[in-house]
C-alpha positions as CSV (number, residue, x, y, z in Angstrom):
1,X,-56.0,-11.0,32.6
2,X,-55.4,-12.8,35.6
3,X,-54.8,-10.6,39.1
4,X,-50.8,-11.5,39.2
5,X,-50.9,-10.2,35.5
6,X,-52.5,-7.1,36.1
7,X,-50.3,-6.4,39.5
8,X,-47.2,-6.9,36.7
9,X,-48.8,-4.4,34.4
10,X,-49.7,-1.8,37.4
11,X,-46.4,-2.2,37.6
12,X,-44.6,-1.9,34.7
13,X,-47.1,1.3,33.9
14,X,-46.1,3.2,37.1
15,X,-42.1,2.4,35.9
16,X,-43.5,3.9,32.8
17,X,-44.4,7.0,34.5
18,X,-41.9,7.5,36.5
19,X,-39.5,7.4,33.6
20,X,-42.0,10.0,31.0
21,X,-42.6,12.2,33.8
22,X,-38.7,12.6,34.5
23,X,-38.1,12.7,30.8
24,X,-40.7,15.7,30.1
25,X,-39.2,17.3,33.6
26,X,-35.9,17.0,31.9
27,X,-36.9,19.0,28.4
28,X,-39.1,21.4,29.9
29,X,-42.5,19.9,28.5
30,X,-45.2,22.5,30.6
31,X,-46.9,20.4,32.9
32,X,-48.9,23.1,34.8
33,X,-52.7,21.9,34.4
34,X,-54.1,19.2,33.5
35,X,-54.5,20.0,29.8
36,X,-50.2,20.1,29.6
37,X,-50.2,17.0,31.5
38,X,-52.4,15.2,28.9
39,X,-50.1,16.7,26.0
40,X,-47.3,15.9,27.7
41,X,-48.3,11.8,28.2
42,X,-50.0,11.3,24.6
43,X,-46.8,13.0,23.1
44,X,-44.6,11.0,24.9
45,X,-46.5,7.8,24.3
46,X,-46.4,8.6,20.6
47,X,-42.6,8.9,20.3
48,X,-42.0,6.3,23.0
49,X,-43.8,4.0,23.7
50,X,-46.3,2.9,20.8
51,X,-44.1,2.3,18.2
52,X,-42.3,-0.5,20.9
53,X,-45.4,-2.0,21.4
54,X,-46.0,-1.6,17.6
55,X,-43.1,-3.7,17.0
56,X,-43.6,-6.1,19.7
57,X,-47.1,-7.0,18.0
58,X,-45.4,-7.2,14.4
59,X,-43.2,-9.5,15.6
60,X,-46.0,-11.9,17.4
61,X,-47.9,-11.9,14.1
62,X,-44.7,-12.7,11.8
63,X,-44.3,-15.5,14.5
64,X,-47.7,-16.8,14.6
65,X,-47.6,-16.5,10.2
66,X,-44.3,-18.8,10.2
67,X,-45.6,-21.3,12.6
68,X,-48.9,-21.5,10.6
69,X,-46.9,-21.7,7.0
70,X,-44.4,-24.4,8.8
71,X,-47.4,-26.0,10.4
């Protein structure tokens, strides 16, 4: 990864944040220690933000398959 690239993802991550941390705000999620906190993020990463990258990835590969099979 270059250095721009990784300034792009530090990024993109903190948006991340910002957005999870006002979503679990926003239901309530406890975020009192750092034990909730960890709960909180690897719930929220499960329901949000996997499956998009999840998808993202399938559709690379069904991409790169295509171009092979036309190739």
């Amino acid at each position: 990864m270059t250095p721009e690239q990784h300034q792009q993802l530090q990024g993109h991550v903190s948006e991340i944040a910002k957005l999870l941390y006002t979503d679990a705000e926003a239901k309530g999620l406890p975020m009192g220690n750092l034990s909730e906190i960890e709960m909180a993020v690897r719930s929220q990463l499960l329901r949000h933000v996997s499956p998009e990258l999840g998808i993202f990835l399938s559709k690379q590969l069904s991409a790169q398959t295509q171009a092979t099979d036309e190739g």
